[in-house]
N, C-alpha and C positions, 0 to 999 in steps of 0.2 A: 111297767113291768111288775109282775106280782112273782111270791115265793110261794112254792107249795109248802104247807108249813105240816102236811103228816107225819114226813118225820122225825122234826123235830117234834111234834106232840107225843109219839109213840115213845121217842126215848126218853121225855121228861116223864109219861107215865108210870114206870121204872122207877125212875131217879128224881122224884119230883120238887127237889131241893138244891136251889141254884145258889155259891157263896156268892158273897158279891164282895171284890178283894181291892182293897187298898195297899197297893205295894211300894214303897219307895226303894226297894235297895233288888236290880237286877237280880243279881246274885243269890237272892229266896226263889225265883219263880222256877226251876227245875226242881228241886226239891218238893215245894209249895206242890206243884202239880202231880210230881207222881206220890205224893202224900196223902191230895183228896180222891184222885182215883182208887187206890188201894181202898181209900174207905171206901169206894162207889160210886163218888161221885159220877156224873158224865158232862154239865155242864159249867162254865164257871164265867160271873162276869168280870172284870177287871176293869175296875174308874178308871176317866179319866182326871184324877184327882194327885198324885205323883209327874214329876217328868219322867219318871221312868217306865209309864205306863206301856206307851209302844213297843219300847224295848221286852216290858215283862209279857205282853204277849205272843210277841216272837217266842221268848225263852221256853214259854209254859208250852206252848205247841209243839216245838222242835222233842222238848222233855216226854212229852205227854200225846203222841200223836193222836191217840184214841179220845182224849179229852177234847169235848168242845168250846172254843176259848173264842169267848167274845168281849164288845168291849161293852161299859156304860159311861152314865154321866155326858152323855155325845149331847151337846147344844148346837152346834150348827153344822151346816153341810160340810163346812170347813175338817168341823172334829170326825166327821163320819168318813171322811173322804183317808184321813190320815190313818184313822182304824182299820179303813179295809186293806191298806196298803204295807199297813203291821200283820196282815193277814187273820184281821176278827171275822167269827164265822157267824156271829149275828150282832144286833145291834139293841143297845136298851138308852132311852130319853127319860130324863124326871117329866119332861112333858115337850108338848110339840108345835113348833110353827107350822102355818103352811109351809111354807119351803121346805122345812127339816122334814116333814111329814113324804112330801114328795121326793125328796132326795131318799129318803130312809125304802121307799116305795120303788123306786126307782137302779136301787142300788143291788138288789136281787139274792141279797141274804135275809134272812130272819132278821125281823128286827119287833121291837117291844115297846112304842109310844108309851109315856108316862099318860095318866089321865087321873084325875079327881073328882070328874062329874058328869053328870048323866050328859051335857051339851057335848063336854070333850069325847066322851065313849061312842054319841052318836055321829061329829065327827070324821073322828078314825075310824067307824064302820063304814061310813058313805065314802070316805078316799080307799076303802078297799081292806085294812088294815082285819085280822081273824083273832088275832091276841092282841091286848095292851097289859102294860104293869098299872095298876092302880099306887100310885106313891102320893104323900108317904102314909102308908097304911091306917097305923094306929094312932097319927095324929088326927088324923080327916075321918075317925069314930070306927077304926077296924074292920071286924069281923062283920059286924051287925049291919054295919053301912055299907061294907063291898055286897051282902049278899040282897038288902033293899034295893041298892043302885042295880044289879044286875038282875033282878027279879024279872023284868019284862024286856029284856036284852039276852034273847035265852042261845042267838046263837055267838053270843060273844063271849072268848076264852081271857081269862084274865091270871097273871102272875102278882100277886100282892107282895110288897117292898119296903120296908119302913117300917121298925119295931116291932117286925115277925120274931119272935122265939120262940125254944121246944115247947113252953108252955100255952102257947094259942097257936102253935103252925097246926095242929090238927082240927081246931075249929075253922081257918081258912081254907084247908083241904077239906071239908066235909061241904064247902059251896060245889055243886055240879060244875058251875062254870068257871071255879081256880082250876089250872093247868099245874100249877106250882108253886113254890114261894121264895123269894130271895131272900137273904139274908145276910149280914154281916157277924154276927157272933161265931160261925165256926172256926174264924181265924180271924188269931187276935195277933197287934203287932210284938206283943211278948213271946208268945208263943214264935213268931218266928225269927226275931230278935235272936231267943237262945237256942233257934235249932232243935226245938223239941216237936219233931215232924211224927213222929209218930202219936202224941197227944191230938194233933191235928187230923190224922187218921181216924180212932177213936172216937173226937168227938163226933165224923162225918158218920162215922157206920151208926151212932147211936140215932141222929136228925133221919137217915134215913130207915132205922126199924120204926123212930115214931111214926114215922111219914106214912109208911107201906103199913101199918096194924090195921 
């Protein structure tokens, strides 16, 4: 089974800046959500890095209907199987087995194999796969290295993950072949710690005027 993935490409065009959320405490994620949408947000991943992750993507979706709430951090079919059934609308891997690859393929949401290298990219192009996340970005030489890597891979869409911030998210957006970029800086656990949801707002509108210049 393959997903048509236009789109979701059309609406990360838009909004081409995905948080990627660490949430431990249920009880943020309705807030959390209609927090980033206010800023603009449209998409958001949620680790599975908490136990409260399944939980906090129920909450974010229920909160947030119009947000697209998916999960990350998914390693095996196992994790992917429990995300879709928290009802995640796409899936993201730091990187991929065969199986997880198949089960992610098979599973008929958007999903976002991790990849690092030209072997991995080519890959998850041959099992079918239109997007991967390149992770983690800026340890494996950033900008310079996603857009060498992808130079002769012209029809493969890529979301970079891993030490994006405002200050180099617009040289990974200036690759033809980034779709978007993840990140973890617009929410921090302080920030939601004390409830300062409209800071969270704020930061989201400014990530995406850099984004969109």
């Amino acid at each position: 089974m393959t997903c048509d993935m236009k789109p979701v490409l059309a609406a990360l065009s838009s909004a081409p800046v995905v948080p990627v959320l660490t949430v431990a405490d249920v009880n943020h994620a309705a807030p959390l959500a209609q927090a980033l949408y206010r800023g603009g947000i449209k998409f958001v991943e949620v680790t599975l890095r908490t136990a409260a992750a399944l939980d906090v993507i129920k909450e974010m979706k229920a909160a947030q209907p119009e947000l697209v709430v998916g999960a990350g951090t998914i390693l095996t079919p196992a994790d992917l199987e429990a995300t879709l059934k928290a009802g995640s609308e796409f899936s993201v891997s730091p990187g991929a087995t065969p199986k997880l690859a198949a089960a992610m393929l098979e599973s008929g949401v958007p999903a976002f194999p991790g990849i690092a290298t030209a072997s991995e990219a080519l890959e998850r192009m041959e099992e079918g796969f239109e997007v991967v996340k390149f992770f983690p970005a800026e340890s494996i030489g950033g900008a310079s290295a996603l857009k060498s890597l992808v130079a002769p891979l012209q029809n493969l869409k890529v979301m970079p993950t891993g030490g994006v911030s405002p200050k180099n998210m617009t040289t990974y957006l200036s690759i033809p072949n980034v779709v978007a970029v993840g990140g973890g800086w617009l929410v921090s656990s302080a920030a939601m710690e004390s409830g300062d949801w409209d800071s969270i707002t704020a930061i989201a509108k400014e990530a995406l005027e850099i984004a969109n210049k």
